[in-house]
TISE-116285 format. One record per residue (C-alpha): x, y, z. Coordinates in steps of 0.5 Angstrom, whole numbers. Layout:
X: X; Y: Y; Z: Z;
...
***
This chain:
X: 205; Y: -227; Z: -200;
X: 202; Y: -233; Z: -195;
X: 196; Y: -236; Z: -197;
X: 188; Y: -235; Z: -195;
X: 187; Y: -237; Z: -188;
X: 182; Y: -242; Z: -188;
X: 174; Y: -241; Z: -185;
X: 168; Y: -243; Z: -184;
X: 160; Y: -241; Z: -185;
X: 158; Y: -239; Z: -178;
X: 151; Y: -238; Z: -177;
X: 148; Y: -234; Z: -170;
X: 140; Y: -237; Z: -171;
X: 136; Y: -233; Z: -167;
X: 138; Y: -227; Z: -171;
X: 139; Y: -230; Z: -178;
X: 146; Y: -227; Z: -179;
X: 151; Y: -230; Z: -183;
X: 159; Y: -229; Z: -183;
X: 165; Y: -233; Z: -184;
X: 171; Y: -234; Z: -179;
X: 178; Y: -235; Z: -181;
X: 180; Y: -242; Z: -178;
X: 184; Y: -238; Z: -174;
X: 180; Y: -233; Z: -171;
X: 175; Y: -233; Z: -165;
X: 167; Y: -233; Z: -167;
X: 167; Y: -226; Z: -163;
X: 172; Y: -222; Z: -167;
X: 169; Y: -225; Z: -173;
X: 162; Y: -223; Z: -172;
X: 164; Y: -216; Z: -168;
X: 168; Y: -214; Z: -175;
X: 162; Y: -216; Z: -179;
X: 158; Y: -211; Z: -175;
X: 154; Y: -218; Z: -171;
X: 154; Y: -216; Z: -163;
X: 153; Y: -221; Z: -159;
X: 154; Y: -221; Z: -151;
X: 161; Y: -221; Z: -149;
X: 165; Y: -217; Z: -144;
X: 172; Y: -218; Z: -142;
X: 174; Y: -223; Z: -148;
X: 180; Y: -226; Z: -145;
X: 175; Y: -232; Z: -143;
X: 175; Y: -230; Z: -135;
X: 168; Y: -228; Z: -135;
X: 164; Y: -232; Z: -138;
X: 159; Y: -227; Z: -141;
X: 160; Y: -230; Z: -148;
X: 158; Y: -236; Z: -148;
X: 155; Y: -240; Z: -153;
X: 152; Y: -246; Z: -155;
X: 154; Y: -249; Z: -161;
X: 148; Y: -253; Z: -164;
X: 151; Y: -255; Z: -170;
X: 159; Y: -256; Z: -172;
X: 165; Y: -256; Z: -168;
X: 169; Y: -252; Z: -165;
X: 177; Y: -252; Z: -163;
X: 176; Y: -249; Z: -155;
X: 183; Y: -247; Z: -155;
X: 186; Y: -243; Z: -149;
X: 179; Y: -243; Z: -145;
X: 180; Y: -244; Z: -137;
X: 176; Y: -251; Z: -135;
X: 174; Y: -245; Z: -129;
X: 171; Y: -241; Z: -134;
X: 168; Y: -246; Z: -139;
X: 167; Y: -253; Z: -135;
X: 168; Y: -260; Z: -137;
X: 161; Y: -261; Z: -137;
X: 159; Y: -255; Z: -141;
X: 164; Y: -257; Z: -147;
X: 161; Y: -264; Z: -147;
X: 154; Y: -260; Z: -147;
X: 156; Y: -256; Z: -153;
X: 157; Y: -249; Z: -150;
X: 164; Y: -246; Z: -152;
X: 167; Y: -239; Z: -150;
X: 166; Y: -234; Z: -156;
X: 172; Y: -231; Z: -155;
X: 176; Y: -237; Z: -154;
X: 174; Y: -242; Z: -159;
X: 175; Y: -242; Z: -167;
X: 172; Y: -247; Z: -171;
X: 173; Y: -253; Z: -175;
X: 167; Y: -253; Z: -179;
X: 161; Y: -248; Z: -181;
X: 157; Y: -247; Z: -175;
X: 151; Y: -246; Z: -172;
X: 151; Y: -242; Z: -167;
X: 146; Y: -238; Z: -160;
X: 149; Y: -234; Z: -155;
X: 147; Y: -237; Z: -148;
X: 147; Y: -230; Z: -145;
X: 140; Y: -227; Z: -148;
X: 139; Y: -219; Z: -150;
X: 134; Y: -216; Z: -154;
X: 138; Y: -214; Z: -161;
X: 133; Y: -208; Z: -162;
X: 133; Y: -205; Z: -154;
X: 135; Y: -199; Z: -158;
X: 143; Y: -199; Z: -155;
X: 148; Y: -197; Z: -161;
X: 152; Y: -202; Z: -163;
X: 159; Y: -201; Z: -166;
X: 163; Y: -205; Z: -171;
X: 170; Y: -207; Z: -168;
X: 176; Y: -205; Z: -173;
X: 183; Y: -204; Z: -173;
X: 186; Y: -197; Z: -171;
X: 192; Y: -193; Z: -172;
X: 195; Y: -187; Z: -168;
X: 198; Y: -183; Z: -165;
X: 201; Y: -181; Z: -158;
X: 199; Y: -174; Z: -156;
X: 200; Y: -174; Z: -149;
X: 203; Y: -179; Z: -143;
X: 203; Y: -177; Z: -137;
X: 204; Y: -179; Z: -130;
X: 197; Y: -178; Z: -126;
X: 197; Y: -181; Z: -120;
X: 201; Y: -187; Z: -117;
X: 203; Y: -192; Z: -121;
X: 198; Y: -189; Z: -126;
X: 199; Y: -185; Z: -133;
X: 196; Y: -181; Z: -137;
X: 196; Y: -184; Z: -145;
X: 192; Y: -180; Z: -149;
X: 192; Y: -182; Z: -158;
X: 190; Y: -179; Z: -164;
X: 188; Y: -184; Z: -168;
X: 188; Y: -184; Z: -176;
X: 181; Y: -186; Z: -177;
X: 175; Y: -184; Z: -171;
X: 173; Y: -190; Z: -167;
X: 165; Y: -190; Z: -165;
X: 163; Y: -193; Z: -158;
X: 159; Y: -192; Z: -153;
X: 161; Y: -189; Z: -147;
X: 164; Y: -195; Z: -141;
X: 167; Y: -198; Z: -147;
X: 174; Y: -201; Z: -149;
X: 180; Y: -201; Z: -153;
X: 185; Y: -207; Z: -154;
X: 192; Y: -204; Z: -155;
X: 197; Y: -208; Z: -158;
X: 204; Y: -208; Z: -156;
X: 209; Y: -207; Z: -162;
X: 214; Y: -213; Z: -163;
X: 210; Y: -218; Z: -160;
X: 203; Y: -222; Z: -160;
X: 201; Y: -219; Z: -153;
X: 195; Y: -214; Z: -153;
X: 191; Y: -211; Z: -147;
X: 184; Y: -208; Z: -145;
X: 184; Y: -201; Z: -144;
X: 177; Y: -197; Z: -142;
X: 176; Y: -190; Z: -146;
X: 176; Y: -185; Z: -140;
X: 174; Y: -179; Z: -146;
X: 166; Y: -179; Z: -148;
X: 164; Y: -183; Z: -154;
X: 162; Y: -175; Z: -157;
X: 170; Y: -175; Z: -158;
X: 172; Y: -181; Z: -163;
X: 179; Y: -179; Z: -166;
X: 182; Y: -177; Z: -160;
X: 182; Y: -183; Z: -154;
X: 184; Y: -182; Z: -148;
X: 187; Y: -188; Z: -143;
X: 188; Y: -189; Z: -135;
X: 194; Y: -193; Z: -134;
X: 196; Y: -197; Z: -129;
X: 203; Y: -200; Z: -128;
X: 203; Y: -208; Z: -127;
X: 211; Y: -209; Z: -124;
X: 213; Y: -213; Z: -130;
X: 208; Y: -212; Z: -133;
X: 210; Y: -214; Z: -141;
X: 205; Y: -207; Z: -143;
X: 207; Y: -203; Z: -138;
X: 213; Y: -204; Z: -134;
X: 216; Y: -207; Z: -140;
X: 213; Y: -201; Z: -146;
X: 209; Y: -196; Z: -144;
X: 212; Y: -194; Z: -136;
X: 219; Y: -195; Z: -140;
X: 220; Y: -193; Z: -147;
X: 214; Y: -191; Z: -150;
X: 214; Y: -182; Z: -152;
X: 210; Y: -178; Z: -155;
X: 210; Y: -178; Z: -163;
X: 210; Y: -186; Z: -162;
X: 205; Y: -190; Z: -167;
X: 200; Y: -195; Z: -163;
X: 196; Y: -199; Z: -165;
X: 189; Y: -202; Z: -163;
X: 183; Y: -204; Z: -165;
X: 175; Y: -203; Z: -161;
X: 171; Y: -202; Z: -159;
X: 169; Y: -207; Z: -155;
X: 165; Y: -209; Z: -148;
X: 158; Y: -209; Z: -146;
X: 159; Y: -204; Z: -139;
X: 155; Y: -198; Z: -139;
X: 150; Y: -194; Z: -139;
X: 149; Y: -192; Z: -147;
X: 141; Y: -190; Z: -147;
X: 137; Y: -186; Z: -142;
X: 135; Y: -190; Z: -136;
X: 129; Y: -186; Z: -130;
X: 133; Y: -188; Z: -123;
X: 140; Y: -184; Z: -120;
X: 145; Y: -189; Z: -121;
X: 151; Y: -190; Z: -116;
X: 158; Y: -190; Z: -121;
X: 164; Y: -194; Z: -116;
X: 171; Y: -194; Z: -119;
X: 177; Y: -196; Z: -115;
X: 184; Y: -195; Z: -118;
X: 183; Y: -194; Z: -125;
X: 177; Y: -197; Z: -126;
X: 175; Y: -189; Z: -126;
X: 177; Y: -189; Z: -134;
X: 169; Y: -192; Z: -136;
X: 166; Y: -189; Z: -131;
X: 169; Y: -182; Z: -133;
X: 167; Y: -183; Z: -140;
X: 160; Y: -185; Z: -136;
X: 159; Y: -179; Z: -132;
X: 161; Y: -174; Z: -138;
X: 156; Y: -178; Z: -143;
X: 150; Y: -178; Z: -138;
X: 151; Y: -171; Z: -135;
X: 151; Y: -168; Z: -143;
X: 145; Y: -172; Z: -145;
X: 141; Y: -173; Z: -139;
X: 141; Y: -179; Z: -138;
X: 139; Y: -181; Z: -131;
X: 137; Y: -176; Z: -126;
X: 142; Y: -176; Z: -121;
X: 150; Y: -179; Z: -121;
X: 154; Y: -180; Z: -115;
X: 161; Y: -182; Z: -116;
X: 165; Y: -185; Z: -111;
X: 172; Y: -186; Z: -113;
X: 177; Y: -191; Z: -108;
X: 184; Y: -190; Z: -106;
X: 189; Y: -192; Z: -101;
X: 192; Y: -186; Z: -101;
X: 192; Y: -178; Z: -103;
X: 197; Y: -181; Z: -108;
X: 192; Y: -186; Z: -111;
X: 187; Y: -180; Z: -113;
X: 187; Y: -177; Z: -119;
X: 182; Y: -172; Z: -124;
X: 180; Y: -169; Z: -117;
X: 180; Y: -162; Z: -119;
X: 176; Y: -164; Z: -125;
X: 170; Y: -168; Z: -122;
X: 170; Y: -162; Z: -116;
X: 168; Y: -157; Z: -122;
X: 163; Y: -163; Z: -125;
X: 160; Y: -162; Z: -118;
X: 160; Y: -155; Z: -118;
X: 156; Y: -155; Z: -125;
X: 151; Y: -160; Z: -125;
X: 147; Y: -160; Z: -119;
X: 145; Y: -168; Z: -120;
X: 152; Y: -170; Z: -120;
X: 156; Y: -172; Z: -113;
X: 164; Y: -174; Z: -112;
X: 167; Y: -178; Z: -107;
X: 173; Y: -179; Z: -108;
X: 176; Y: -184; Z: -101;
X: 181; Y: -187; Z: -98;
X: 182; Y: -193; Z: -94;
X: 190; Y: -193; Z: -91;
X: 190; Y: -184; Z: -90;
X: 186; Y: -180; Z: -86;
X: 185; Y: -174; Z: -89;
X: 179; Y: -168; Z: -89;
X: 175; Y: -172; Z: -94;
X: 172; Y: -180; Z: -94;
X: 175; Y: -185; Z: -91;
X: 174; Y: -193; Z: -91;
X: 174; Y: -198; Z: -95;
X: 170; Y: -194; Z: -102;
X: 164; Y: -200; Z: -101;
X: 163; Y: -198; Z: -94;
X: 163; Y: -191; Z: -94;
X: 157; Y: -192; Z: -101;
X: 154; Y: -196; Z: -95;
X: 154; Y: -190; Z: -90;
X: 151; Y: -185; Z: -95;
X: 146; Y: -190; Z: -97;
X: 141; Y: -193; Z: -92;
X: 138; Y: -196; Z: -97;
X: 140; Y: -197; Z: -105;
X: 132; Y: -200; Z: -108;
X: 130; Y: -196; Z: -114;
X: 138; Y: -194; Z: -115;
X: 143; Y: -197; Z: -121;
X: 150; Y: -198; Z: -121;
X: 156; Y: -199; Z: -124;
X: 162; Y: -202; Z: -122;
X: 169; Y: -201; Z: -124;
X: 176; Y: -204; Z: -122;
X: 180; Y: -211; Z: -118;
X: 175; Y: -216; Z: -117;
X: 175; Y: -216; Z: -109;
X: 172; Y: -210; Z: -110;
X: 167; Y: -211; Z: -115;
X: 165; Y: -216; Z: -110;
X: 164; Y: -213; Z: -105;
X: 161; Y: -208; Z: -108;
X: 155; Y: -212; Z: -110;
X: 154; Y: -215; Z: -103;
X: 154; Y: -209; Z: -100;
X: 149; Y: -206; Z: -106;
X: 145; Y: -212; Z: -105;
X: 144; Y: -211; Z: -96;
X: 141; Y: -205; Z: -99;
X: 136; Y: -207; Z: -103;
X: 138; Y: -206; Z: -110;
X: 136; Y: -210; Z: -115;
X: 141; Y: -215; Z: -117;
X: 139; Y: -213; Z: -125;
X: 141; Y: -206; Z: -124;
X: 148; Y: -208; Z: -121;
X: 153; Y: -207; Z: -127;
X: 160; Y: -209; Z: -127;
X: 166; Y: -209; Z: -131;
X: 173; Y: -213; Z: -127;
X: 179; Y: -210; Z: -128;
X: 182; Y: -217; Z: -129;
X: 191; Y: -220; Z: -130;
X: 192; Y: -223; Z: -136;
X: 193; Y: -229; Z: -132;
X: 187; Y: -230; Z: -129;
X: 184; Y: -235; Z: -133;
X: 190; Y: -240; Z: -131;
X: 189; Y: -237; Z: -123;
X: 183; Y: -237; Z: -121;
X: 179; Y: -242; Z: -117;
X: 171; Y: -243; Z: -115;
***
């Protein structure tokens, strides 16, 4: 048996909350599992949304991209919560300011066990996984798991694409990264229907948990259908906008995926709308680039929400685009769909 890990008291001051953070796990992990939310997104230290100022104590930065976490923010006590672990008790204060009472479910991060039910190929270099887990996972809709590869210290983020109503049956939309270790090397290679997977969730602060009064506009490409799928099933259930427009981008008809399905959304529900488009085929439905034709269709984005979902160069344009039209930057959400080595990449 090896012996206990060490840890250290660590203190979030503004909500006078307390817990204690193995040496050798991160200050986010240790509070999401102790049922402690705090802002966060990606946690592979890309986005920066969990960033915290350490007002007393010290903290080992780890792996944190000096692109990400600046030397001058290090040297003015900030640190990335996912990334940093301590080396003495700690008080500390997200950057990011939320409102622990907005009234959005928050739900405690676990450890998860289950079972392959489906796999199939859906599209392109996309494949459908499907997991009946053991014990139900609570989450909120546009939320994500991190699925561990068997054999290794390597895990990866993954959008639940089923709505937060089915908690022990999750499915995943997954792309193929060509020698990627998760999928080239497990998922698209040797992973069966039966295999047990391990995974632990939720995680991510991308969604749309509560009611909110203007449409919104959902913008996915590639995958980034998954939380947008989740998204849309969640909303048109409880009433939680007054109208969905989903746009789902492409570079082909091989690209698309769940067509059928939203198109018999469409037909249900008055207020919701899909368009799914193609950027490299011209075809009998929208064609350009998915932020262009978002732009064709809306002369004008003021009084509208949105929630973005895929690689970074849409995202960005995405945001730029919805900006030209007026919409407010407060209401422009966005989850990236980022490499495992982006943090080492990336630049200004």
């Amino acid at each position: 048996m090896s012996a206990p890990t060490d840890s250290h008291q660590v203190r979030i001051q503004s909500l006078e909350r307390t817990t204690n953070c193995p040496a050798d796990q991160s200050i986010l992990e240790a509070c999401l599992r102790d049922d402690i939310w705090l802002p966060h997104s990606c946690t592979q230290g890309t986005c920066g949304s969990c960033k915290m100022k350490v007002l007393d104590g010290e903290v080992a930065h780890n792996d944190s991209s000096e692109y990400t976490l600046t030397t001058e923010e290090r040297a003015a006590g900030i640190a990335l919560g996912c990334q940093a672990t301590p080396r003495s008790p700690l008080v500390l204060e997200p950057v990011e300011q939320f409102d622990p009472d907005d009234g959005v479910p928050r739900h405690q991060l676990r450890d998860h066990v289950g079972t392959v039910v489906a796999l199939d190929d859906i599209a392109r270099d996309i494949r459908l996984l499907v997991v009946e887990l053991d014990e139900p996972m609570e989450f909120n809709p546009g939320q994500y798991a991190e699925i561990l590869v068997p054999g290794s210290d390597v895990a990866r983020q993954y959008s639940m694409a089923n709505p937060p109503s089915e908690t022990s049956r999750l499915e995943f939309h997954i792309r193929r990264a060509p020698g990627g270790v998760a999928t080239d090397g497990w998922m698209f290679r040797s992973l069966g229907l039966g295999d047990r997977i391990e995974l632990k969730g939720p995680l991510g602060d991308f969604g749309m948990p509560v009611v909110q009064e203007e449409p919104a506009i959902l913008i996915g490409g590639g995958t980034g259908l998954a939380p947008l799928k989740s998204i849309v099933r969640h909303a048109l259930t409880h009433d939680l906008a007054p109208e969905l427009h989903l746009y789902h981008g492409g570079r082909t008809e091989q690209d698309l995926y769940d067509v059928e399905f939203f198109r018999d959304l469409e037909r249900e529900h008055d207020r919701f709308t899909y368009r799914p488009c193609l950027s490299e085929q011209d075809w009998d439905g929208a064609t350009g680039m998915v932020t262009d034709v978002v732009l064709q269709d809306f002369p004008s984005c003021r009084g509208l929400s949105a929630y973005l979902c895929g690689p970074p160069a849409m995202i960005e344009a995405g945001v730029k685009a919805l900006k030209r039209r007026r919409m407010a930057p407060r209401r422009i959400h966005r989850e990236e769909f980022l490499d495992a080595s982006h943090a080492a990449t990336a630049a200004p």
